[in-house]
Every structure is written in C-alpha cells, then in structure tokens.
N, C-alpha and C positions, 0 to 999 in steps of 0.2 A: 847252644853253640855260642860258646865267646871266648875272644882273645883281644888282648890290646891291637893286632894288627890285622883284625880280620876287617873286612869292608863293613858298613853298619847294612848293608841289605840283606848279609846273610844272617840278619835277626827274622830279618821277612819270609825265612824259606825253612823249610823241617826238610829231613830223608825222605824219601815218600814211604809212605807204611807198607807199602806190599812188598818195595826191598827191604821194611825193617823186618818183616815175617822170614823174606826169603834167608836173610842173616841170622836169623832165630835158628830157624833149619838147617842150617847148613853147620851150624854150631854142633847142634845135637846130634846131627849125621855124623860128624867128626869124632864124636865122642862115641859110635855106635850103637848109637841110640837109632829104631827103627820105623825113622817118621814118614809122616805120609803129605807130603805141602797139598796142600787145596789153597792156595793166599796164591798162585800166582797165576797171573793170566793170560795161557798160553798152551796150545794146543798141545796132545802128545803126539798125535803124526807125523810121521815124518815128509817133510817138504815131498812132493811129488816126484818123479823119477825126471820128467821131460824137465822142469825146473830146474832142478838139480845140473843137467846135460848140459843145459845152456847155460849155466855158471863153468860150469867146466871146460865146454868150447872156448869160453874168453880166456879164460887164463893161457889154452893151448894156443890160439890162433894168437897171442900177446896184446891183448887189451886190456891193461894194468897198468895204462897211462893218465895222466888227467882228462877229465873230458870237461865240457862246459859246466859251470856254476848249477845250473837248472836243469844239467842231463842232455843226456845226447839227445838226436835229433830223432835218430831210432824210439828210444824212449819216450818222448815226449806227443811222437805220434800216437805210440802204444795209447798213449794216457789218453790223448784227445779222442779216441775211437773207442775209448773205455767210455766215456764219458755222453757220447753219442750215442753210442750203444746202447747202454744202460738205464742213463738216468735221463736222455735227449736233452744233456746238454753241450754247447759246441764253443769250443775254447781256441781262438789264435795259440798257437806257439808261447808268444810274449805273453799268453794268461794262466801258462803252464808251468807250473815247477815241482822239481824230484829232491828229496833231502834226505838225511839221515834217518826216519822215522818219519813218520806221523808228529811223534810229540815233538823233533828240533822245528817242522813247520810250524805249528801250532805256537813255539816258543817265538819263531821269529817273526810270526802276524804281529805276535801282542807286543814284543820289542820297536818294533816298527812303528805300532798305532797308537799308544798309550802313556800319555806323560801322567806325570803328579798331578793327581787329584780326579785322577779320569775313572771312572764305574764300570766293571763288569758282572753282568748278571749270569747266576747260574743258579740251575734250578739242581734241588738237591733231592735222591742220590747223586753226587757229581764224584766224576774220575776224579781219584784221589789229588791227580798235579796239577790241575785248572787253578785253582787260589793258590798255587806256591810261585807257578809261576805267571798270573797278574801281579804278583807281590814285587818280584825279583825284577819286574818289570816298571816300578812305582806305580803301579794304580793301585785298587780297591775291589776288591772280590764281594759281590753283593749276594747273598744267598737268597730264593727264591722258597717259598716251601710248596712242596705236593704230597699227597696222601697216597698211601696204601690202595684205597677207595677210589680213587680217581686213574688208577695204574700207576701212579709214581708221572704223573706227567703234569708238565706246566700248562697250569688255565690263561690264557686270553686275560681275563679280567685281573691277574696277579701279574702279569708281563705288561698291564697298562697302568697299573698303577705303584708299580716301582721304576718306571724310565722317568728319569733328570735329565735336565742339560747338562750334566756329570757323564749320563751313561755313552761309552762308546761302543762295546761292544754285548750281544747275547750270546753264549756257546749254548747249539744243544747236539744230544751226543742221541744217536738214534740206528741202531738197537742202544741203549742206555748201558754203558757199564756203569753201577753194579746193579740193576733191576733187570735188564733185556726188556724194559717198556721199549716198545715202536710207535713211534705217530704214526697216525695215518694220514691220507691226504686232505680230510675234511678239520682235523687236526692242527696239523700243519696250517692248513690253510687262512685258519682263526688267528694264531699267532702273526703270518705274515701280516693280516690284515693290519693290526694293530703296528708292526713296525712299516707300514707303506705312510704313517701318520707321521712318522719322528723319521726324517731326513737326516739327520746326524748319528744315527744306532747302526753300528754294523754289524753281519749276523754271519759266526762260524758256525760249520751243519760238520758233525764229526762224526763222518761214514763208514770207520772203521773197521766196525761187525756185520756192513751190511750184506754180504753172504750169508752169514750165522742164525738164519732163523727158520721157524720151526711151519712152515705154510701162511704166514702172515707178509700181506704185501710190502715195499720197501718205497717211500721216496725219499727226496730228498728237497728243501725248503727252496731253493733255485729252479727247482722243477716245477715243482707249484707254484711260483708265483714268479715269474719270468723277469717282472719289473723291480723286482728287487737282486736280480741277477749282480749288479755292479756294486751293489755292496754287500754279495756274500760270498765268501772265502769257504769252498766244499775240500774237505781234506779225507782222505783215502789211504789206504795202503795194502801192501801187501801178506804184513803181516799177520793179521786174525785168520783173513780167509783163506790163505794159501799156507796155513803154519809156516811161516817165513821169520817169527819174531830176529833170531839171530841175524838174520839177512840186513837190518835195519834200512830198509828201503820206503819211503812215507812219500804223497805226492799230493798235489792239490791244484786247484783249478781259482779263477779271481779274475778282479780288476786289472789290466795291466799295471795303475800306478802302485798297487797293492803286491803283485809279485814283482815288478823291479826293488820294493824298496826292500823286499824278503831274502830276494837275489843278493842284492848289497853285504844284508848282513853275514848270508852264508861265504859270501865270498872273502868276512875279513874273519869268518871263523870255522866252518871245517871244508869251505869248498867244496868240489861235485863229490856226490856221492858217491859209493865202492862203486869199480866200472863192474868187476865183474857180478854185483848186485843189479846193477842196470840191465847189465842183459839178461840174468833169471828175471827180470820180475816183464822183462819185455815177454818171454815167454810162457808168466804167470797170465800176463794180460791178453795176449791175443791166443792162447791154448784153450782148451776143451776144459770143462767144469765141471763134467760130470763125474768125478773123482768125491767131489765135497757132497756129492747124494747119500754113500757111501758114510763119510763122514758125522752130517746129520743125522743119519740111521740110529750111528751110536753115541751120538750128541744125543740125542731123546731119550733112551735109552738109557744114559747114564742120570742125566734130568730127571727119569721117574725112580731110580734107583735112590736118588736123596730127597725127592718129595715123599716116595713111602718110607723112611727113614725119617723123617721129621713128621708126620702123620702118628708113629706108634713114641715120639718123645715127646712128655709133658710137659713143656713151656714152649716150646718148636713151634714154630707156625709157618708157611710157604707158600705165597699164592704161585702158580704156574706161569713160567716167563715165557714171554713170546717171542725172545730173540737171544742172541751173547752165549755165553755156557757159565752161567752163573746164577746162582739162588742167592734172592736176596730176603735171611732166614731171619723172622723175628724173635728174639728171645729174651723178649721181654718178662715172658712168665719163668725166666730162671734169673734176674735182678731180684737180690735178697736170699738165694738160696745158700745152704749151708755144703760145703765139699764135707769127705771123709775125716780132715785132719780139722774142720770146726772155721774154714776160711769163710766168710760171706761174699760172696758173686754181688758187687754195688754198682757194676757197670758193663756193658758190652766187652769192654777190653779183658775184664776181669773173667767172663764167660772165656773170653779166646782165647786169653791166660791160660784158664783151668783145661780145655781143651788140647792147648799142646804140652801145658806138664804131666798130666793124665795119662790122655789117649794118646800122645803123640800125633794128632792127626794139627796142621797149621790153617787156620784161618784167617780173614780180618775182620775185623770191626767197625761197625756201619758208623762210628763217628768218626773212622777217617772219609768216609763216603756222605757227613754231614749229617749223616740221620742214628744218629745214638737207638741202641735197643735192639739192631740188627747184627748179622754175621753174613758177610757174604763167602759162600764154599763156591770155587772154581772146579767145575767138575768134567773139566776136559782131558780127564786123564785117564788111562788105562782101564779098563770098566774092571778089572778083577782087585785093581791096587783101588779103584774106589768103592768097592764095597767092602773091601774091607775096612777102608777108612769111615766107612759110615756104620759098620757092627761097632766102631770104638768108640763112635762118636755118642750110640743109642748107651752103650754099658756106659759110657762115661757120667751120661745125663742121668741115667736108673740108679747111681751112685749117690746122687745129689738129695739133700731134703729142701722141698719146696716151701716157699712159705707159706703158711698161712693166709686165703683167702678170705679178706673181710665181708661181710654180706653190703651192697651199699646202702 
C-alpha cells in the first residue's frame, strides 16, 4: 500500500488476512462459484432468542441515544458481576469499559501505552491483528516462539529472557486463536511469576473464547496472581461466546488510570457503543448459558469431523485443541508437492492457494498466525456444509504428488 499522500504508518499495517480470505470468497461466491469459507472466525448460530429481545426492546422503548463513552451504567454493572462471577475478579465502575469489539479495546490499550521504540511480546500462533496494530501504534511486535510439543504455549523461561526495558506490554490470548491452547492455572502462574520481577511490563489476558472450550478449565492471569491485578488489562466480549460477532460489542476490565486514558481515545473516535448492543449483551451477560452446552456438543463434533479428515490426508497433521473452534493443521508434509496442472505447493499460502482454487473450500495460513507450515480451518459452521468442505479438502490433497522423502 503506497501513495504520495498516504500517512507513512500505513506502511506498518497489512489487511488482515482472514478479511483477505473472506474477500477471496466472496469474489468467487459472486462469480458462482460454490465455496465453502473455513478462514473466518465466527460462530454459525444464530445469537440467542432472549438476546436478540432485548436488542429489540431498546430500539422499541427508544434507547438509540448516546449513552456514556464506557457504557451505561446498566452495562457496566452487567460486566462487573460477570467478572465477579466468573473469574473473582471485582472492578469499580471507573475500571470498566464497553467498545466497539474486543479488538477497538485492544486497539485503544496499545494507542494509549506505547510510544516509539516501546516492545510488545507475543507469543506465536498469535491473532493475526496483534503486530499490525502495535505497528499503527509505533512500537515493536516482538515474536516469542512455542512448539507444537509444548501445546503452542509460551514457557516462563522464553518470557524471561526476551523482556527489555523496551518491553511494555505481553498479550496472551487464552483459548489461543489459532491453536485453542488454554493455560492453566499452574501455567499461568509461572508466567505471572516472572512478570511480578519487571515493574514496567504490562500484561493484556485476551478472554475472548473463554466460553468455547471442550471440559478444560478456564482462568484468567489477574486471577491468578491478584498482585499483578493493576497492571493487567482483562478484555472480554460478547462475541465468540454468545455468536454476537455483528453485535460488535467488546468490554474490559483495568487500572483506572489505564481505562480513563482508553475512555479518552474512544471518546474522540467512535464514542459509546451501539446502545441497542448494550442492552443485548446486558442480557448476554446476566442470562442463562446453558444454550452454549448445546453449542459445544456440535463444536466437538464438528472438531472430530476435521481431525478424522486430516488423519486419512497425507501431509495433514492435527493435534486435538482444547478450546476456540479452530484446527491448527500442519502441512508441512505437502510444502514441495506437485498440483494436477504441474504447480509446486513452496509455502503454506501456496497450500491455501491450492485449496481454494481446487476445492473451493477458504482457509488461512499459519504465517499470517506467525507460524509458517500451518492452515488454520474455522470449523464452526454448519456440520453438513462442513463436511462437505472436508470431502474437498481430503480429494483435493489425494490430487497432489507428494514429494519425495529422503531417508536422513
């Protein structure tokens, strides 16, 4: 992206890849062409019915006025008694704020904390927008590595020995898009220790999917370690676990000095949140949950339906995720293989390529998620439209000649 008159930070920032997928598809839908997206990350359910009512109430009873910057008063209680609830943790008012998403909060922490030359660590797989926007932000996206072997999860002794007087902030995202790794609390725990050392590192816990998982228990990094409470920014929302993505309603919990200065910026750029999003998600929040049992039934369900798919495909590989609705597929063993028309597969991208000109079925590529050699498939969709996206997927790869393994 260049023009003479564009600002020089949008050198710092790409599309994010799971909209260039969705752009991909929606191209080829146009043309009727009859694809199948797994590239986007978002529930097929429809929002709940009671959800739904109470967006509906507001617009009737006429609450489509502005409300506070940080959400109304209603809401923000919602949130603190979610947070009490759940994770036992207890937020003043002033440590509460409601935005556009998840991701405008997320945007406006690092807006807020991070000048030029400032480090943020992340440990990779990481959400695709984490390094685009520390970028847009002027700091520095520091990449962390973890292994397959280890769960896809950052060790203690790699989180001690990449923090500088540089680093400001650690994100870690737990369920993990794109692996669904979960810390646990012994887990967790190791990390916090090592940030209870560095006084200047602040720590966002991005709790997104924490509904989304499959009998593995859920905390969060302010829960476990209390005393690092004041410098860490817990961000939440409504959209994974109540299929709300449309809704764009994202909330978070902090320091006060940390969400007034979040407040500020929303305030000189979209303002409070949709009201009548306010109130479905007040009734996301203090409603009954047992809808999402339901859900995860065929959350699992759909999950084993693309591990035995990737189990009968030769270069496929998929350990079993413990949270999110995402596989995070290695395929590795088809870098080098040959398509039908004589093309060589030299990279992940190349595989996803071949995937959606083939089968028509949309993926992404584990080096927008930092880890080259990967595909992550989003399989929270229709369980009959995903299996057939995974018969395409299996003829697509039985298509392929593999290469040649050398003996070592």
């Amino acid at each position: 992206m260049s023009h003479p008159l564009l600002a020089a930070r949008m050198t710092r920032v790409r599309p994010s890849p799971t909209a260039v997928i969705s752009d991909k598809v929606r191209a080829l839908l146009a043309q009727g062409k009859p694809v199948i997206n797994l590239g986007e990350g978002e529930l097929s359910f429809d929002t709940p019915d009671h959800i739904k009512a109470a967006g509906i109430a507001a617009i009737q009873r006429g609450d489509t006025k502005y409300t506070a910057v940080a959400g109304t008063a209603a809401l923000l209680h919602a949130i603190a008694a979610k947070f009490e609830r759940d994770n036992g943790l207890r937020y003043a008012s002033n440590e509460l704020i409601a935005g556009t998403g998840a991701k405008q909060l997320i945007f406006n922490a690092l807006m807020a904390t991070i000048d030029a030359g400032d480090e943020v660590l992340l440990c990779a797989p990481y959400w695709v927008s984490y390094p685009d926007m520390v970028g847009l932000a002027g700091g520095t996206a520091r990449i962390l590595s973890s292994t397959a072997e280890a769960g896809w999860k950052l060790q203690p002794e790699t989180l001690r020995a990449a923090i500088t007087p540089k680093t400001r902030w650690l994100i870690l995202n737990s369920p993990n898009n794109p692996s669904g790794a979960i810390y646990s609390r012994a887990e967790l725990q190791a990390l916090t220790d090592v940030l209870l050392e560095h006084e200047h590192v602040l720590l966002m816990a991005d709790d997104i999917y924490e509904l989304v998982r499959y009998g593995t228990p859920f905390f969060t990094p302010a829960q476990v370690e209390p005393r690092l409470k004041e410098r860490t920014l817990t961000v939440n929302g409504v959209s994974k676990s109540y299929s709300m993505t449309g809704w764009r309603l994202g909330y978070a919990g902090g320091p006060a000095w940390l969400i007034g200065a979040m407040q500020t910026l929303q305030s000189q750029s979209t303002s409070n949140a949709s009201t009548i999003s306010q109130a479905a998600a007040i009734a996301a929040l203090e409603g009954d949950t047992s809808f999402f049992d339901v859900w995860r039934d065929t959350l699992a369900d759909n999950r084993q339906c693309v591990l035995d798919t990737v189990a009968r495909c030769a270069g496929l590989h998929c350990e079993v995720s413990e949270g999110a609705f995402y596989a995070f597929v290695s395929c590795a063993g088809l870098i080098g293989a040959q398509t039908p028309d004589g093309q060589i597969l030299d990279s992940d991208l190349a595989v996803a390529d071949y995937l959606l000109a083939s089968a028509y079925v949309g993926v992404v590529h584990g080096a927008a998620f930092g880890t080259p050699g990967y595909l992550r498939l989003a399989y929270a969709v229709e369980p009959a439209q995903l299996q057939d996206a995974c018969e395409r997927i299996a003829d697509a790869c039985a298509m392929l000649t593999l290469p040649v393994a050398h003996p070592a």
